[in-house]
Each structure stands twice: as C-alpha cells, then as structure tokens.
C-alpha positions as CSV (number, residue, x, y, z in Angstrom):
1,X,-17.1,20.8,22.2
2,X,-16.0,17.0,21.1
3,X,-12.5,16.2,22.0
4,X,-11.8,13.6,19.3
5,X,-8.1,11.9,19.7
6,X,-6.3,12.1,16.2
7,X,-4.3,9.4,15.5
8,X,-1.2,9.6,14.1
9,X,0.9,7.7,11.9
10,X,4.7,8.2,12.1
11,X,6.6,6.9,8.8
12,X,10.4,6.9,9.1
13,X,11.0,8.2,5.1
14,X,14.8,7.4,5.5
15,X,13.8,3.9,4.5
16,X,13.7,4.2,0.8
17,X,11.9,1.3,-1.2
18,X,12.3,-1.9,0.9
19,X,13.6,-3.0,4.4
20,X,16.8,-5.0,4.5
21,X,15.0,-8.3,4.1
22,X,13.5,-7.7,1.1
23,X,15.9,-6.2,-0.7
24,X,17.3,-9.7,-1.7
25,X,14.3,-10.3,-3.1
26,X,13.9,-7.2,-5.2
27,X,16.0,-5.4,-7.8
28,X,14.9,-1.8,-7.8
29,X,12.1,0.5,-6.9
30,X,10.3,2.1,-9.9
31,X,9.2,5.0,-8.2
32,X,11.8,5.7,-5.3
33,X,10.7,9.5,-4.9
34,X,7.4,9.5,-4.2
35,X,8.7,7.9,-0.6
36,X,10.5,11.6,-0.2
37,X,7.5,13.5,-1.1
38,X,4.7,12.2,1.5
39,X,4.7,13.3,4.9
40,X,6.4,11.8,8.1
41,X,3.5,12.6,10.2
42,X,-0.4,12.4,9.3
43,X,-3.7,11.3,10.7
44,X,-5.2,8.2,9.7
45,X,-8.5,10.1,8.8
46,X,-6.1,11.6,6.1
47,X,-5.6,7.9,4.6
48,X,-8.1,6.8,2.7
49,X,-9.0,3.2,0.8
50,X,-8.6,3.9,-2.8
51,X,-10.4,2.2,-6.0
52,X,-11.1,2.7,-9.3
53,X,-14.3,2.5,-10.7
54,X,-13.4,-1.0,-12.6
55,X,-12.9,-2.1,-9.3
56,X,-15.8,-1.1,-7.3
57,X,-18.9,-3.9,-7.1
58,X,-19.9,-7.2,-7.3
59,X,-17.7,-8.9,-9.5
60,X,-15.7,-6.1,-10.4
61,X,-11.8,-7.1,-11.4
62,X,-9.0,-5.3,-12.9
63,X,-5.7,-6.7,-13.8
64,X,-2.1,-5.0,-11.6
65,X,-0.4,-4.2,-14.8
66,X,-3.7,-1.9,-15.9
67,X,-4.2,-1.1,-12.7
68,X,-0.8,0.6,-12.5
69,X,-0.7,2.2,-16.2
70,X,-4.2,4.0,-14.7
71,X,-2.8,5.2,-11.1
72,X,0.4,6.0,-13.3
73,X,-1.4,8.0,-15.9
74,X,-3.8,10.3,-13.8
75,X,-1.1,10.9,-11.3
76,X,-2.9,9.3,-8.6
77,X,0.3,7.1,-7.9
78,X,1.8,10.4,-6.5
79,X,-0.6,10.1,-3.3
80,X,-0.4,6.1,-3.3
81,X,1.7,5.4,-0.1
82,X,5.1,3.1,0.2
83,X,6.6,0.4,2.1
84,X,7.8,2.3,4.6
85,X,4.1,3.6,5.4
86,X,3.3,0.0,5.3
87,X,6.1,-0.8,7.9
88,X,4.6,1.5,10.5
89,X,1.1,0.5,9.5
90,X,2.0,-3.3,10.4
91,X,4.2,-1.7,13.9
92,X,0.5,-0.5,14.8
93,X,-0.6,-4.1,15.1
94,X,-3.9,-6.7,14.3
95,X,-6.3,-4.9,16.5
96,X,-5.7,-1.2,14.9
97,X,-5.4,-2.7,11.2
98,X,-9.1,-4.3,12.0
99,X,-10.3,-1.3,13.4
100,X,-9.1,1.3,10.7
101,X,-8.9,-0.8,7.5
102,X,-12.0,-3.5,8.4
103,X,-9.4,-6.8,7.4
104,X,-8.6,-5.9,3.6
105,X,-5.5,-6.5,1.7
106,X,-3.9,-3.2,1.5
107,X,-1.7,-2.4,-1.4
108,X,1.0,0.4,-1.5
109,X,1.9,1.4,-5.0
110,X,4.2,4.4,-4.5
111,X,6.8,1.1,-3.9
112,X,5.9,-0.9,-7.0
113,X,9.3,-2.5,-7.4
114,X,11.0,-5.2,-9.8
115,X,11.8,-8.8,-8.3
116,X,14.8,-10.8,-9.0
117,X,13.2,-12.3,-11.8
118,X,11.6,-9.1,-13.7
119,X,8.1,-9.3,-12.1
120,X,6.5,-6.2,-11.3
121,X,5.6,-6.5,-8.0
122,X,3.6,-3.9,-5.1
123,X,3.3,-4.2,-1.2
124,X,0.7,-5.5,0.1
125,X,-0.4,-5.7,3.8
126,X,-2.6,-8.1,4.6
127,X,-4.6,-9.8,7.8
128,X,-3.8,-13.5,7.8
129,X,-5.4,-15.6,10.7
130,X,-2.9,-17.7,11.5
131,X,0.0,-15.5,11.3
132,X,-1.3,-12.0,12.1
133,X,-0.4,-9.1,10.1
134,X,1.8,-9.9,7.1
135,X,3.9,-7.7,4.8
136,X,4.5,-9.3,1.5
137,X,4.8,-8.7,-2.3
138,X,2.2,-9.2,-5.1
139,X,3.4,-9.9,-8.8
140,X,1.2,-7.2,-11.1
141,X,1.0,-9.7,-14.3
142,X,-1.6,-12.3,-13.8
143,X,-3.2,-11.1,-10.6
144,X,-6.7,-9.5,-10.3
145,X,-7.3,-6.3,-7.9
146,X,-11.0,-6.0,-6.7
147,X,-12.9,-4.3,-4.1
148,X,-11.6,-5.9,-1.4
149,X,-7.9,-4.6,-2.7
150,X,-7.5,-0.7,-2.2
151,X,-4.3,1.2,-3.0
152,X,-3.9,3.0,0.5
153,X,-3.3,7.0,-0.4
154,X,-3.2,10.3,1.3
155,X,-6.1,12.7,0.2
C-alpha cells in the first residue's frame, strides 16, 4: 500500500481581493466572489497550471486583455484562484514553489482587479533570484502571456 503525504494548502478566504498593502495601489476587484466560492482547504495535486491553447508552444503569445475575455467567456475564470491563494502559496516559501510549480510566473485571475490609474491588472507570483518569492501585479493591456505564464486553477 503507498502512503503518499498530501499536501495541503490552507487559504484564509476572509481576505477578500487584496492585502492591506496593496489596496492603495488598487481601486476594486472585478470579480470579488469567486474568492468565497473556492475552498479553504485542498491538495496541491488539485492545482493545476492552466493554458490555453494560443498559449501553448514555441512562440505561442496571447495578449491579458484576450486572455481574460476567453477565461471570462468559457467560465474557466470561476476555478482561476485569487490573491489570497497566492498569499499562502508565497507563506509556503522558494523551495516548495520550485518544487511544485518548476520556477514559472504564476498568475491568479479570480483577483483581476483595477489599479489607481484604470489598468486592468492580475496577481502574479513569481521566483525572482535576488529577492525570492515575489507577489506583484501585472497590467492586462500591452502584456503578452505565454507558456511559461499559467493561470493557477482548481480542477
């Protein structure tokens, strides 16, 4: 019989769109209930690296804005995790983010939210060498998501 551990992930849901810190930064959350609708508690073989096929091989770019009118339109966006999953993602630390999610740029589009200047913007976590694990914010209009860029989602 194998005894594999399961490893959890523990999201505290009463943080609804964005931490203290970058609520100064952003106006409002454009989907603030798909936070209430994931689980607290789920294994990390439940996450999984999402892409769509525009983004999958060589060379393969999409821009965020149509990258979010397609995760909108088939629903998908319902599964996408939020800021707060990214939050205890980033408590995990460096060694379990290159472990489970192989150094990519993670994005979490259940919190797409509106900046201070009416950007579009989505979470993104990130391994950076000289400062670790980052949390930050990626503007939709302009940028270019490829296959090195899932949307983190539950199955």
């Amino acid at each position: 019989m194998s005894t594999t551990r399961r490893i959890m992930v523990h999201v505290d849901r009463g943080i609804t769109g964005v931490s203290r810190y970058h609520r100064r930064l952003l106006q409002r959350c454009i989907f603030p209930c798909i936070n209430l609708r994931l689980p607290c508690d789920y294994g990390i073989r439940e996450v999984v690296r999402w892409l769509e096929p525009e983004q999958r091989g060589e060379g393969a770019l999409m821009f965020g804005l149509e990258l979010l009118e397609i995760l909108t339109t088939t629903g998908r966006i319902q599964k996408c995790l939020c800021f707060s999953d990214a939050l205890s993602l980033e408590q995990k630390g460096s060694k379990f983010f290159r472990r489970h999610f192989h150094n990519k740029s993670l994005y979490f589009w259940g919190s797409v939210a509106v900046d201070v200047v009416g950007d579009i913007c989505v979470p993104c976590l990130c391994q950076c060498n000289y400062y670790g694990l980052v949390l930050d914010w990626h503007k939709l209009k302009g940028n270019q998501w490829h296959r090195r860029n899932p949307a983190l989602c539950l199955r």
